[in-house]
VEXROKOL-437399 format. One record per residue (C-alpha): residue number from 1; y, x, z. Coordinates in nm, 2 decimals, padded with zeros to 4 digits. Layout:
<rs>
{NUM; {Y; X; Z}}
...
</rs>
This chain:
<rs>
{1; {01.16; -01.68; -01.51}}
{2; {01.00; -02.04; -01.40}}
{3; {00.68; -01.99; -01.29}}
{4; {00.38; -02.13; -01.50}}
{5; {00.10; -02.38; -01.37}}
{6; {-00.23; -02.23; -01.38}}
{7; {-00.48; -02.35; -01.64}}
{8; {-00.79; -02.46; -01.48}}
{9; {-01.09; -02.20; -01.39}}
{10; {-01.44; -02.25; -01.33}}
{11; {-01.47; -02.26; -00.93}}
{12; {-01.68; -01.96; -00.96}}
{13; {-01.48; -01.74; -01.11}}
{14; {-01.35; -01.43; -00.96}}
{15; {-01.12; -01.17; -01.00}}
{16; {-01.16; -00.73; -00.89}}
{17; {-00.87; -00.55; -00.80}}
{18; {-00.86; -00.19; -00.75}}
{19; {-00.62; 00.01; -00.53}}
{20; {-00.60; 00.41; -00.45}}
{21; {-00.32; 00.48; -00.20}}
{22; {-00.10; 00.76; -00.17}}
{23; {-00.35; 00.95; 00.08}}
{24; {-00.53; 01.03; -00.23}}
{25; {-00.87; 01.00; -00.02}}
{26; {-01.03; 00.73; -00.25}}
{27; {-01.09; 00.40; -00.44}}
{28; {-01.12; 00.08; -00.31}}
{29; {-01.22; -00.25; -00.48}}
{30; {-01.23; -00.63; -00.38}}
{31; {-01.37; -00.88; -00.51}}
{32; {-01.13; -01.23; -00.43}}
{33; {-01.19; -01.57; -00.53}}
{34; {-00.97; -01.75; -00.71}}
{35; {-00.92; -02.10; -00.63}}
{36; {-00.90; -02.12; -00.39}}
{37; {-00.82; -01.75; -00.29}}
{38; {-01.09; -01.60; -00.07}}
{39; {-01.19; -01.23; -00.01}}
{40; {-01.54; -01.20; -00.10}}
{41; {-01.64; -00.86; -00.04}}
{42; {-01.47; -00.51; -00.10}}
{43; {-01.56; -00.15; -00.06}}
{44; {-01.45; 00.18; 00.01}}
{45; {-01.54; 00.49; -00.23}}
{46; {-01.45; 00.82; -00.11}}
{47; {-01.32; 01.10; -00.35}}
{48; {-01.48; 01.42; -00.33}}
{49; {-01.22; 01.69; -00.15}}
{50; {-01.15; 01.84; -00.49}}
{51; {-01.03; 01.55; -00.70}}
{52; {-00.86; 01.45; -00.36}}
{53; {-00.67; 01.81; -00.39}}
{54; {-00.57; 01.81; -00.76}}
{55; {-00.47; 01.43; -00.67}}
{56; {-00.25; 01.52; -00.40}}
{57; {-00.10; 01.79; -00.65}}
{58; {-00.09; 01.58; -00.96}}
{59; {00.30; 01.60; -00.98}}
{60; {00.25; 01.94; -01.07}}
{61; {00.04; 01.96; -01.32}}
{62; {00.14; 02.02; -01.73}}
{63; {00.15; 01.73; -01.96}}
{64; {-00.18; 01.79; -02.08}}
{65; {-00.36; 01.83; -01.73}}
{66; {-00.19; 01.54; -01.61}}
{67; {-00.35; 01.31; -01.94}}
{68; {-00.67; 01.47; -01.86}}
{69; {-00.69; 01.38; -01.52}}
{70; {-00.54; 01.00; -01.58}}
{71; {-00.88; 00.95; -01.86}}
{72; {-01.06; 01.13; -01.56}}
{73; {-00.99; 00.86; -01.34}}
{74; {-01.03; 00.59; -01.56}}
{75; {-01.38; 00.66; -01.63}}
{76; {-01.42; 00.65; -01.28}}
{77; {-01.24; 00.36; -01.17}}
{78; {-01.49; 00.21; -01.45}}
{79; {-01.76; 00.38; -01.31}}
{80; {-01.68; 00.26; -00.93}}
{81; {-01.67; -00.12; -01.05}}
{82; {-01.98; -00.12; -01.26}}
{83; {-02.14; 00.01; -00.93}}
{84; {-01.95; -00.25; -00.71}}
{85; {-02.07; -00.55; -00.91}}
{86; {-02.43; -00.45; -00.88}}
{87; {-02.38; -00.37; -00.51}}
{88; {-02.27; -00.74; -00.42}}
{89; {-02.44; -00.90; -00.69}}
{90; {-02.18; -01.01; -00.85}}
{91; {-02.25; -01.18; -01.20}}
{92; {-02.02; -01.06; -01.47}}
{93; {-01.98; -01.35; -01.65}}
{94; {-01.78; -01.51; -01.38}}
{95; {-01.52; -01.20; -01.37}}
{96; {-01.20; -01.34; -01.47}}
{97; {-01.04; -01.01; -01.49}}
{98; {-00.95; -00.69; -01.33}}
{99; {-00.66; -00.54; -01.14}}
{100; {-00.55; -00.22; -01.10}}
{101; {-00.27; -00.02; -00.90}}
{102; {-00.40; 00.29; -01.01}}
{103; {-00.28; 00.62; -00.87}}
{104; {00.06; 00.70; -00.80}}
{105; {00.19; 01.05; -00.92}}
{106; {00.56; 01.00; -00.87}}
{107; {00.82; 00.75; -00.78}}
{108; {01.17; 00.77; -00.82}}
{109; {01.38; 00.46; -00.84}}
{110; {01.68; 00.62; -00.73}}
{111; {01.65; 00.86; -00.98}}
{112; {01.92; 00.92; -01.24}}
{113; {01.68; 00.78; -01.48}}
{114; {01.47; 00.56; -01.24}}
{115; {01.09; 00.58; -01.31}}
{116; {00.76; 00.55; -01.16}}
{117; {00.37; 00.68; -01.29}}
{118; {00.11; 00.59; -01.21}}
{119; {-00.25; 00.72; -01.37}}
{120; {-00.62; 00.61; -01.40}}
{121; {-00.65; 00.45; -01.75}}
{122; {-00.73; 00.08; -01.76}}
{123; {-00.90; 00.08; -02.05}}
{124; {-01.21; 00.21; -01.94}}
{125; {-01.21; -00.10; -01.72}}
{126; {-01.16; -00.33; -01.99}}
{127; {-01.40; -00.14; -02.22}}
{128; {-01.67; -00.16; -01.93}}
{129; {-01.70; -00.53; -01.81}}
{130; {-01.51; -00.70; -02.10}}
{131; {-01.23; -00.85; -01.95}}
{132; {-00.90; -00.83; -01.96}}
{133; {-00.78; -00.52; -01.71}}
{134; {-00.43; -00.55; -01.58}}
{135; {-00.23; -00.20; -01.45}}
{136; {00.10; -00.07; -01.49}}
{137; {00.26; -00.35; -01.24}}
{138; {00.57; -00.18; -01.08}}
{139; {00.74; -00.07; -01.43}}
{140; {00.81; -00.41; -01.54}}
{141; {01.02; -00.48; -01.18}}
{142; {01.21; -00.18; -01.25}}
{143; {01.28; -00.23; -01.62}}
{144; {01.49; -00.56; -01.43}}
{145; {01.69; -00.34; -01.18}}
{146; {01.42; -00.32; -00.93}}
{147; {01.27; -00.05; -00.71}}
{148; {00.93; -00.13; -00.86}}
{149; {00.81; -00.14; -00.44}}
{150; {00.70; -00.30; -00.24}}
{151; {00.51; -00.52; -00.40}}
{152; {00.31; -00.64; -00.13}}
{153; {00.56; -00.93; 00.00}}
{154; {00.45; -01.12; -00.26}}
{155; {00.09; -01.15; -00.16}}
{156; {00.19; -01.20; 00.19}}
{157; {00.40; -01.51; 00.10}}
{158; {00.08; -01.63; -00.07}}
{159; {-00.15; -01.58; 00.14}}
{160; {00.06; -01.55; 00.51}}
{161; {00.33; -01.80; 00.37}}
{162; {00.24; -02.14; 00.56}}
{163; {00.32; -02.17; 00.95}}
{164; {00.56; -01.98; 01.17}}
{165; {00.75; -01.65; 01.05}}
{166; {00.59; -01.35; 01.09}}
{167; {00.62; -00.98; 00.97}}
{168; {00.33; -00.84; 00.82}}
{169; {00.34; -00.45; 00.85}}
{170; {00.17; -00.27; 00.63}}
{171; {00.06; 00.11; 00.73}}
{172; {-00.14; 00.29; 00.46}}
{173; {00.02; 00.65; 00.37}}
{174; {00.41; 00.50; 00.38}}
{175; {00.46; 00.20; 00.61}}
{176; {00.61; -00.13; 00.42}}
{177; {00.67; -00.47; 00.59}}
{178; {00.70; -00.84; 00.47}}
{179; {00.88; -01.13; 00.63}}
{180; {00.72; -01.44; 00.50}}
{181; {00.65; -01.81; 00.68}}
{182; {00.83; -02.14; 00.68}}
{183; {01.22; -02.15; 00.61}}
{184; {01.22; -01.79; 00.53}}
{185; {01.31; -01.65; 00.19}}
{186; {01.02; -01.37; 00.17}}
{187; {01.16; -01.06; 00.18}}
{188; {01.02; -00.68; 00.28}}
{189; {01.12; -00.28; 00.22}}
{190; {00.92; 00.04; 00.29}}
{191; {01.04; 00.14; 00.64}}
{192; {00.90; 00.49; 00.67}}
{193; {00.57; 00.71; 00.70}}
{194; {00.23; 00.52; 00.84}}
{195; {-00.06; 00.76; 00.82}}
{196; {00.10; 01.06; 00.58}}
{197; {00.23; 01.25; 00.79}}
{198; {-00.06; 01.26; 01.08}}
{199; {-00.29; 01.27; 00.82}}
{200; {-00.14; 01.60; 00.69}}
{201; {-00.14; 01.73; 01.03}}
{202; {-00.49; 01.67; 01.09}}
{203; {-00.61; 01.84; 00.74}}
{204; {-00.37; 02.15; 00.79}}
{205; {-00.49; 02.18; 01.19}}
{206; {-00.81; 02.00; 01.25}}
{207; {-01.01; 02.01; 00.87}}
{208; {-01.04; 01.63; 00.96}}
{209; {-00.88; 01.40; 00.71}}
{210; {-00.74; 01.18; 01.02}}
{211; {-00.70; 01.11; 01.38}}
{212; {-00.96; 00.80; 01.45}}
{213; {-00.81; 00.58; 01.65}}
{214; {-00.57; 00.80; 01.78}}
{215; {-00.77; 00.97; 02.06}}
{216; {-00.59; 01.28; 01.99}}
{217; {-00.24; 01.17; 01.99}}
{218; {-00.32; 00.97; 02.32}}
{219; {-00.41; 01.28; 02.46}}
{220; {-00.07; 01.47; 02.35}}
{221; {00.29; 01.45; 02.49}}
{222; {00.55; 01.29; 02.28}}
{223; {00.85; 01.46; 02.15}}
{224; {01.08; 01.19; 02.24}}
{225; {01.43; 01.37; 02.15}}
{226; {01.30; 01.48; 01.82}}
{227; {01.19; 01.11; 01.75}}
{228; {01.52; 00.99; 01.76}}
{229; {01.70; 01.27; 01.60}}
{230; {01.45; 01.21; 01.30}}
{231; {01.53; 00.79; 01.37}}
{232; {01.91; 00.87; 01.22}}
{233; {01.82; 01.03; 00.91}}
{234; {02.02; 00.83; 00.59}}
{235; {01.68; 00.66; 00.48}}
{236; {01.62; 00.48; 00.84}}
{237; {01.98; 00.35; 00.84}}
{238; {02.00; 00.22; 00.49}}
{239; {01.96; -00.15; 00.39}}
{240; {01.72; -00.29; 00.19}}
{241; {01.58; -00.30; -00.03}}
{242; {01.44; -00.02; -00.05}}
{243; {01.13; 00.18; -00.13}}
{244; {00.99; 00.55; -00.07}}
{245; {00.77; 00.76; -00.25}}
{246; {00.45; 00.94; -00.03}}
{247; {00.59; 01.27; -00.07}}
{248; {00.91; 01.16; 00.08}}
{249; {00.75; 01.23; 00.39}}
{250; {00.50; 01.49; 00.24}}
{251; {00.41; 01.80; 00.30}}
{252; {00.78; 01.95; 00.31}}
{253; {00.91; 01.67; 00.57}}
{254; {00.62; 01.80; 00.86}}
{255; {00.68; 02.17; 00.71}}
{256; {01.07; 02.13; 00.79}}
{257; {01.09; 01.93; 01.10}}
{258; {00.79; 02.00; 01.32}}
{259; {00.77; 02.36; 01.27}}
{260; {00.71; 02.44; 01.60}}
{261; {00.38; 02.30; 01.64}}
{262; {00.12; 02.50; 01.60}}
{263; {-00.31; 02.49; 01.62}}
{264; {-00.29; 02.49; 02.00}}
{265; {-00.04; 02.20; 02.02}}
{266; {-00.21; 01.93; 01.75}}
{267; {-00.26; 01.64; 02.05}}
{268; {00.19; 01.73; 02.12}}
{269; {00.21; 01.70; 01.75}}
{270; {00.00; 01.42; 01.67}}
{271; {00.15; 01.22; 01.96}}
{272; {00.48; 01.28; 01.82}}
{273; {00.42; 01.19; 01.48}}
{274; {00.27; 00.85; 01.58}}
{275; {00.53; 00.78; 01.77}}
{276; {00.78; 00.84; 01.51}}
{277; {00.58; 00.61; 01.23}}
{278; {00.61; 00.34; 01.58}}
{279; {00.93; 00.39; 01.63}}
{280; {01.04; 00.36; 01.24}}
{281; {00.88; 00.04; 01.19}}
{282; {01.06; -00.09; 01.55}}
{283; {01.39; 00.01; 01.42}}
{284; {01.34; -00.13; 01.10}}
{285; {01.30; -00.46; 01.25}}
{286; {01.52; -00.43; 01.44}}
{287; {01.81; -00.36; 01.21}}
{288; {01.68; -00.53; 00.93}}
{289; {01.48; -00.88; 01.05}}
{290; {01.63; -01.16; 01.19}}
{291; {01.58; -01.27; 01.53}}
{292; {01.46; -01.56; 01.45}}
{293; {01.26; -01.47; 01.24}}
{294; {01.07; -01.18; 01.49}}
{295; {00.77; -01.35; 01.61}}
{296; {00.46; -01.15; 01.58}}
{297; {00.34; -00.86; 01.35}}
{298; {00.03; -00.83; 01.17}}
{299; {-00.07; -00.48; 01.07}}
{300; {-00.30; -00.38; 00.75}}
{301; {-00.41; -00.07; 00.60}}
{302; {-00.60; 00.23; 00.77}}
{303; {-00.29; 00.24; 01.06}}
{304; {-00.46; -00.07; 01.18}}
{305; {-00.73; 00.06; 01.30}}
{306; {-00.51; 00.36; 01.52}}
{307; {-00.54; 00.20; 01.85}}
{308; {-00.27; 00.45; 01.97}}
{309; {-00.01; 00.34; 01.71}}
{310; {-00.06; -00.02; 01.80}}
{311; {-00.01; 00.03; 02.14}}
{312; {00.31; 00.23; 02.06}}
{313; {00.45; -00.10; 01.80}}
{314; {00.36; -00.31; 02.10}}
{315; {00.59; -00.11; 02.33}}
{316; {00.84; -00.03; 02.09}}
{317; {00.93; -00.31; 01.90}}
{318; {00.87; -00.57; 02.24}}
{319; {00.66; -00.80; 01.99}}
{320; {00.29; -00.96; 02.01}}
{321; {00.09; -00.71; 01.74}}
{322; {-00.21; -00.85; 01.60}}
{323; {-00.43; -00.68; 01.29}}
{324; {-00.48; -00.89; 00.96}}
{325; {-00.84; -00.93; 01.05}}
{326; {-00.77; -01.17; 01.32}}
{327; {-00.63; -01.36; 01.04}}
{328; {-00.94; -01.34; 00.82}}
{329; {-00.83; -01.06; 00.61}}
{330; {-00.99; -00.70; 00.66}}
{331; {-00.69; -00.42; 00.71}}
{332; {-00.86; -00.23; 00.44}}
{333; {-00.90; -00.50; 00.14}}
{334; {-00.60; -00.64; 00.13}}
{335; {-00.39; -00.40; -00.10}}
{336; {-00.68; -00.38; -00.35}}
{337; {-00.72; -00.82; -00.28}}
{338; {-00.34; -00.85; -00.38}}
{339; {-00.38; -00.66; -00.70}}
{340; {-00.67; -00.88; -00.81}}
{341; {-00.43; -01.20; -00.78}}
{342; {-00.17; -01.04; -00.95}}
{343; {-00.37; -00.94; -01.23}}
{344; {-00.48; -01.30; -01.24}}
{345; {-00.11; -01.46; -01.18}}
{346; {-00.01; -01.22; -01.49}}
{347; {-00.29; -01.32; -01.74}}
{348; {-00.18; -01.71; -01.65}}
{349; {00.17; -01.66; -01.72}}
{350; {00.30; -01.65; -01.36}}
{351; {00.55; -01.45; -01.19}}
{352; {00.37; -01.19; -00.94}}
{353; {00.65; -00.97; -00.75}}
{354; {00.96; -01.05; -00.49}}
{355; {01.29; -00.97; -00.59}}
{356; {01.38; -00.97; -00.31}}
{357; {01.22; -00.70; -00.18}}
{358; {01.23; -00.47; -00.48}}
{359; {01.59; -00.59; -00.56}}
{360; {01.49; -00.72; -00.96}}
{361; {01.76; -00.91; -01.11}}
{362; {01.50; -01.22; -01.18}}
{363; {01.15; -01.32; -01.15}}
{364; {00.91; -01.19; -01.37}}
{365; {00.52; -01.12; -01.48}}
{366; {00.39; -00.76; -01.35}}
{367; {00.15; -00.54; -01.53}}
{368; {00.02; -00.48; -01.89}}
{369; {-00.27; -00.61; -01.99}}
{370; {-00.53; -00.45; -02.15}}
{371; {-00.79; -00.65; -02.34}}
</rs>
């Protein structure tokens, strides 16, 4: 499908994107201009510990909890960017439109039936600043032959595209990375866990939602063996592309393989686990990127700040590791900042996704719009 040009926009306008990850632990939102693109401001907005929990356990819920919850979110996704706009003073008849991931229950591409859901109506948006709302985004790459994931390669050509190659490594609950850069065909995969599984570690041991900066898991001793044991499991040895859902390396994956840690031995375990999410993205690049195209990484998402697990990437995968704020883009805005332009890309016409990296027959326009 041949991309579209845009039509012109005011040079004010503006476009919100919205993004909840597969931590469940709350609602982001960015604000990005448009032409040309430009982070503007973004924030964070918590969820209180019991719509985190019945989050978390949304795959479990009956047919009419489930449509309860997805109207429960909506209102507050609507709710959240109402605030947001009044926050940051930003005038609403600039707002071009809004984009939203929403909240991803389950995903399944290699399914018998290959399927994805994800909740937290998008009407409520459109009905609350009267624009056009864009969601739904991954279904679309899948109805094609894709794995509806990752979708973040396609930002990261846009935005990371010009210059030398570089991999940008995402680490929010599962760990996805992009190659983009001159001469290189963008192309990424998911490549493991990022913060799941420490995170769950930390909630089950601690009562703390995570390890900041990794002070704990520099404290502990690394299981070393049990790394690479884990390293040869089908998934890490599979080519691309490829994609995981969060509970892939959920609650069931720590319960089964790291048993034997226990309240006394959280730094061991911690230190193990962060070593492991290292140690997956180092394979993975290994296996799976070029040489010439292994130049540097940047990292996004909350792993960026876990000066423990950079340290580890350094080691591990022998490569300069820099975070996507050193390139003028916050570690914590940029999944919610790549859903905005892809809610804008889709209202213009304009394909939005990688093939790729999800593996889609062709090119296409992501999301549904909502108006």
């Amino acid at each position: 499908m041949k991309n579209k040009p845009f039509f012109p926009l005011p040079p004010n306008a503006y476009a919100l994107g919205l993004m909840s990850g597969t931590s469940c632990d709350g609602l982001t939102l960015c604000a990005v201009q448009l032409n040309p693109f430009k982070i503007l401001c973004f924030k964070n907005y918590p969820y209180p510990p019991s719509l985190q929990k019945r989050l978390l356990q949304a795959a479990a819920l009956s047919a009419p909890q489930l449509s309860a919850l997805n109207f429960e979110l909506g209102k507050r996704y609507a709710q959240k960017a109402k605030a947001f706009l009044k926050t940051y003073r930003l005038p609403l008849k600039h707002l071009f439109c809004v984009g939203s991931h929403g909240q991803t229950v389950y995903h399944g591409p290699q399914d018998k039936t290959p399927n994805t859901l994800q909740i937290g109506e998008p009407a409520f948006l459109a009905a609350a600043l009267h624009v056009p709302a864009v969601a739904h985004f991954r279904e679309m790459d899948m109805a094609l032959g894709g794995q509806g994931a990752p979708l973040m390669p396609f930002f990261d050509e846009y935005v990371f595209g010009a210059g030398a190659p570089k991999i940008l490594l995402n680490l929010g609950g599962i760990a996805n990375l992009s190659v983009v850069g001159k001469g290189v065909k963008t192309f990424g995969f998911d490549c493991g866990p990022a913060n799941t599984l420490m995170d769950l570690a930390c909630t089950r041991f601690l009562g703390k939602p995570y390890d900041k900066n990794g002070l704990l898991a520099a404290r502990g001793t690394p299981d070393q063996a049990l790394v690479q044991a884990l390293l040869k499991q089908p998934f890490f040895l599979q080519k691309p592309p490829k994609s995981l859902d969060k509970n892939d390396f959920g609650p069931a994956y720590l319960a089964r393989y790291f048993a034997a840690y226990d309240a006394a031995k959280v730094p061991d375990l911690l230190a193990t686990l962060n070593l492991f999410t290292a140690a997956a993205a180092a394979q993975a690049i290994r296996r799976f990127v070029p040489v010439k195209y292994r130049r540097k990484i940047i990292v996004s998402g909350g792993g960026a700040f876990n000066k423990t697990l950079l340290a580890n990437l350094r080691r591990l995968s022998t490569l300069p590791v820099y975070t996507s704020a050193q390139a003028g883009i916050d570690p914590q805005a940029k999944e919610a900042a790549a859903f905005a332009l892809m809610a804008a890309l889709a209202l213009q016409g304009r394909s939005n996704h990688c093939p790729a990296a999800t593996g889609a027959k062709q090119k296409a326009v992501l999301g549904q719009i909502v108006l």
